[in-house]
C-alpha positions as CSV (number, residue, x, y, z in Angstrom):
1,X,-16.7,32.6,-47.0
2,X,-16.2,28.8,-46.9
3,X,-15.0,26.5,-49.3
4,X,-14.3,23.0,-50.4
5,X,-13.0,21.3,-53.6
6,X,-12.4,18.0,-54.9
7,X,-11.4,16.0,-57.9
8,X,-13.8,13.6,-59.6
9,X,-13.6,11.7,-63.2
10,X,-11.1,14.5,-64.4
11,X,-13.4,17.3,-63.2
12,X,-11.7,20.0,-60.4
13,X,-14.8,20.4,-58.0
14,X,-14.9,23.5,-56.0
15,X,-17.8,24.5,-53.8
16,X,-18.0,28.0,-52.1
17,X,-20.5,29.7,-49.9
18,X,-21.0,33.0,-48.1
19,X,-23.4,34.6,-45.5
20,X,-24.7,38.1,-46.1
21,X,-27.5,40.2,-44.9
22,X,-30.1,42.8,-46.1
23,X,-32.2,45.5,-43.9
24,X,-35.6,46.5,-45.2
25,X,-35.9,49.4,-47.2
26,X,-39.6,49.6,-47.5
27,X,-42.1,48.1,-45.9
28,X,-46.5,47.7,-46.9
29,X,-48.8,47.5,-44.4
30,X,-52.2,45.9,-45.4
31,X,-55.1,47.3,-43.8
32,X,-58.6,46.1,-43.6
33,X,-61.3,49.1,-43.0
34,X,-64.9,48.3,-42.6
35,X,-67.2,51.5,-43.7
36,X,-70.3,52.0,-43.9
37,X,-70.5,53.3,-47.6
38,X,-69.7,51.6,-50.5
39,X,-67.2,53.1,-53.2
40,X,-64.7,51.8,-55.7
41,X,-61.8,52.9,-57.2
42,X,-60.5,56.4,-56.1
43,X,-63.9,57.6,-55.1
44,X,-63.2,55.2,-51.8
45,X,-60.4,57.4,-50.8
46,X,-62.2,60.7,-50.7
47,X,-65.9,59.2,-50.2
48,X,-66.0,56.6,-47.6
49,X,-65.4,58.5,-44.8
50,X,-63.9,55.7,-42.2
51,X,-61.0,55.4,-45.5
52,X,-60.7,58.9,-45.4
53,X,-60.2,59.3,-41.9
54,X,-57.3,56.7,-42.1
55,X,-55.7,58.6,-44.8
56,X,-55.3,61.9,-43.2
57,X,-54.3,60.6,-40.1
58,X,-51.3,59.2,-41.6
59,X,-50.8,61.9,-44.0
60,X,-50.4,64.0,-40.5
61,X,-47.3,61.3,-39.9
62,X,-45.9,62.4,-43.2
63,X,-47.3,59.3,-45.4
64,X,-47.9,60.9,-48.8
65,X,-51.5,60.0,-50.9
66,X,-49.5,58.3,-53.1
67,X,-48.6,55.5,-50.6
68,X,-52.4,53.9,-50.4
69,X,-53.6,51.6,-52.9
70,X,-57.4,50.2,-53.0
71,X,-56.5,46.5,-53.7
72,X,-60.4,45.3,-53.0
73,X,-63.4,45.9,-51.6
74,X,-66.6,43.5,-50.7
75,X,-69.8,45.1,-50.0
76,X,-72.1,43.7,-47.4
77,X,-75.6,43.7,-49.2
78,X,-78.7,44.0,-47.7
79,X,-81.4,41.9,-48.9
80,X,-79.7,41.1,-51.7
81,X,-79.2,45.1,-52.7
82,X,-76.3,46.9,-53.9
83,X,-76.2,50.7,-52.9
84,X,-74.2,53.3,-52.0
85,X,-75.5,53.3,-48.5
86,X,-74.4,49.3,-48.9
87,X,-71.5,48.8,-45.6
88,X,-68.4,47.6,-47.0
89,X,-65.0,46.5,-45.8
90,X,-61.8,48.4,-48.0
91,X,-58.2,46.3,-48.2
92,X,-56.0,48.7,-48.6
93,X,-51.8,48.5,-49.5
94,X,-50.1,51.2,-47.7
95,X,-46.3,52.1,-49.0
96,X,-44.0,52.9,-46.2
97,X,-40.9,54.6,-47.5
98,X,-39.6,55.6,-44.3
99,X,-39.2,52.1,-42.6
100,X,-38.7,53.9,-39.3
101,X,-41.7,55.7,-39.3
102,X,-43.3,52.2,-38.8
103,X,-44.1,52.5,-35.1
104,X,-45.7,56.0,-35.3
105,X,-47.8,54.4,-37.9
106,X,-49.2,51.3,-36.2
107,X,-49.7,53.3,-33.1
108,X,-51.7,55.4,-35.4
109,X,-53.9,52.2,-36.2
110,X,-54.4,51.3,-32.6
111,X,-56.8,54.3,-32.5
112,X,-59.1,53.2,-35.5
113,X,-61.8,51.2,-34.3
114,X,-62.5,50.4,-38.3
115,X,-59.3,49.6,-39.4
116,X,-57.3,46.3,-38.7
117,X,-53.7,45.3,-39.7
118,X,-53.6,42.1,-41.5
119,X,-50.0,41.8,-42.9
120,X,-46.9,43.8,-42.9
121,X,-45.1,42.5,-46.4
122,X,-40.8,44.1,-46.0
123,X,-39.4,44.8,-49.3
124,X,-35.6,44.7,-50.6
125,X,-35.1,47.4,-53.6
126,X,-31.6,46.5,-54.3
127,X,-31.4,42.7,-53.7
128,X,-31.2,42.0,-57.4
129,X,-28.4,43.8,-57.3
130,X,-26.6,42.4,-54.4
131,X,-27.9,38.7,-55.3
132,X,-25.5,39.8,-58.5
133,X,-22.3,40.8,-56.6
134,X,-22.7,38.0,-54.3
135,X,-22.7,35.5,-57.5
136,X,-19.8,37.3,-59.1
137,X,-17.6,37.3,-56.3
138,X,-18.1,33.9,-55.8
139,X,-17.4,32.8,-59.5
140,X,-14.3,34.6,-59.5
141,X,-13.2,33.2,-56.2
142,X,-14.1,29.3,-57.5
143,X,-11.7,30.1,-60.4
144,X,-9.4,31.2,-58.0
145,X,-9.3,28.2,-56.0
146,X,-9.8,25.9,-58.7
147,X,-6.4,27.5,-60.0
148,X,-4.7,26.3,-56.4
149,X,-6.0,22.7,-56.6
150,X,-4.9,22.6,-60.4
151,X,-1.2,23.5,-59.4
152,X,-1.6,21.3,-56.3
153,X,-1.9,18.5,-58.8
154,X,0.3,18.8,-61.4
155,X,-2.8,20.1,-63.8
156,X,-4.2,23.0,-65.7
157,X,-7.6,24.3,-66.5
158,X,-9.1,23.3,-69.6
159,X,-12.1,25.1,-69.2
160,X,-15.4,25.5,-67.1
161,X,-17.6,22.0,-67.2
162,X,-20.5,22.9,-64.9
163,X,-21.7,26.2,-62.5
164,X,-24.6,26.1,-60.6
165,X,-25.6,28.4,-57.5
166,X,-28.7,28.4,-54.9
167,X,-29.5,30.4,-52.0
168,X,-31.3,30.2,-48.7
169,X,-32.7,32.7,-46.3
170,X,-33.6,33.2,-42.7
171,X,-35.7,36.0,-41.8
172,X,-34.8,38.2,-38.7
173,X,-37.7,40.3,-37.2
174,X,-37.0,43.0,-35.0
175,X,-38.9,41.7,-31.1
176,X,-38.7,45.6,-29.8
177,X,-36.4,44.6,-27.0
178,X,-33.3,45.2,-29.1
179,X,-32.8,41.9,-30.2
180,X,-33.7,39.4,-33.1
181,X,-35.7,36.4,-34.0
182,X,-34.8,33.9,-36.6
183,X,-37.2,32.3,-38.6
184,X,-37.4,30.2,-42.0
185,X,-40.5,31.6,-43.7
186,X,-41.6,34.3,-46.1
187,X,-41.2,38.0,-45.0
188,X,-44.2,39.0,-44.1
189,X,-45.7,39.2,-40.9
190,X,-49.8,38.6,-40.2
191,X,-51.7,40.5,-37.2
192,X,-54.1,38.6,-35.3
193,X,-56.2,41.6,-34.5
194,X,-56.5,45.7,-35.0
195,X,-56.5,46.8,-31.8
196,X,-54.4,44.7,-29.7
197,X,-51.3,44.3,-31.6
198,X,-49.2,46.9,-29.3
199,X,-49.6,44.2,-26.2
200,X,-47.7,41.9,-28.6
201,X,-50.2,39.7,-30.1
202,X,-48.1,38.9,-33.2
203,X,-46.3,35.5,-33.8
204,X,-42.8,36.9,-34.2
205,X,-42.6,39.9,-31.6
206,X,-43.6,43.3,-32.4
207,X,-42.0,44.0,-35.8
208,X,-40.0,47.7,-35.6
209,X,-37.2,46.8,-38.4
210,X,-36.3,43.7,-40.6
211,X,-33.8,42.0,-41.9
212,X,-32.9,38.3,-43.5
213,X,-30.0,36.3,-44.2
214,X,-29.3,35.6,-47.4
215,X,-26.8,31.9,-47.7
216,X,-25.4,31.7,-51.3
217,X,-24.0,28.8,-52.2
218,X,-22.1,28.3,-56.1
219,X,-20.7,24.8,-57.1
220,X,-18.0,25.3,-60.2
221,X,-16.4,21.8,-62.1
222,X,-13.6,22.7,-63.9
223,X,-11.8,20.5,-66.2
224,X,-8.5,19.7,-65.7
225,X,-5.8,18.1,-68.1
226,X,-2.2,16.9,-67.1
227,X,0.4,19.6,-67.7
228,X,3.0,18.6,-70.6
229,X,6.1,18.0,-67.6
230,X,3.7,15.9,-66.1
């Protein structure tokens, strides 16, 4: 944890920041499956048959029904003709509890000529809850410090004037070599292709795990009035 303070215009300024870092709990894989039968809703799952094939293949991995979700499908009409015969392509959202399943899984994928990997989206269950801990601990440390400068100068605290925090992350993905890469944007990760993806065809490496620093960062003024010895 760093820190830095200062005096301005009667205020005690003190400034504090921290590193941390979160893992992935969970993790969604989006999946693009052209069929050649067009469903919606639920029917999809046990009607198209390239969607079903899909799902039991990574039931056999231990990925329960419950994990897929239909978020769209687009049917490819012919002459302007909307049947059930109609091909269509299926996006579906699949929940991956078990983050370290997630190479058995995309291996699984490499064997479905019909299904492509668009995005990989890593998900954080308890960073509310840390974010909260984080800010605590620093709040109570800036009244800590502010508390040093105070008898540094010959003041006391006369209350808080200002808090504000921020927070900035870097995301580290897992290359598969046992290392990290660092990068600056969102946490998920696009596939270039549905097949080919094992060779390494993805920007960042070939995800296994994730994880992202988390910078927090609180500014606290505290008002400061002159002790009656002083």
């Amino acid at each position: 944890m760093s820190e830095q303070a200062g005096t301005e215009s009667g205020l005690i300024v003190v400034e504090l920041s921290a590193d941390h870092e979160l893992e992935a709990d969970h993790v969604d894989a989006v999946v693009e499956v052209k069929a050649s039968a067009f469903f919606t809703g639920n029917a999809a799952f046990t009607n198209a048959r390239e969607v079903v094939v899909l799902v039991r293949a990574l039931e056999d991995l231990g990925v329960p029904r419950t994990a897929f979700t239909l978020q769209s499908v687009q049917a490819e009409m012919s002459e302007g003709l909307l049947t059930r015969s109609s091909s269509a392509v299926y996006v579906l959202r699949i929940r991956l509890e078990q983050v370290e399943r997630l190479g058995d899984v995309l291996a699984a994928f490499s064997t479905m000529k019909q299904a492509t990997l668009r995005e990989l989206k890593w998900g954080y269950s308890r960073e509310l809850e840390f974010r909260q801990d984080w800010l605590e601990e620093l709040a109570r440390e800036s009244v800590k410090k502010a508390r040093r400068v105070a008898a540094g100068l010959g003041v006391k605290l006369a209350g808080l004037h200002r808090f504000s925090e921020r927070t900035l992350e870097a995301h580290l993905f897992a290359t598969g070599r046992g290392g990290y890469n660092a990068g600056d944007e969102g946490s998920s990760v696009s596939m270039s292709s549905g097949g080919n993806y094992l060779k390494g065809r993805v920007a960042l490496g070939f995800p296994l795990s994730h994880r992202k620093k988390v910078h927090v960062m609180a500014t606290a003024e505290f008002r400061g009035v002159p002790t009656p010895e002083s």
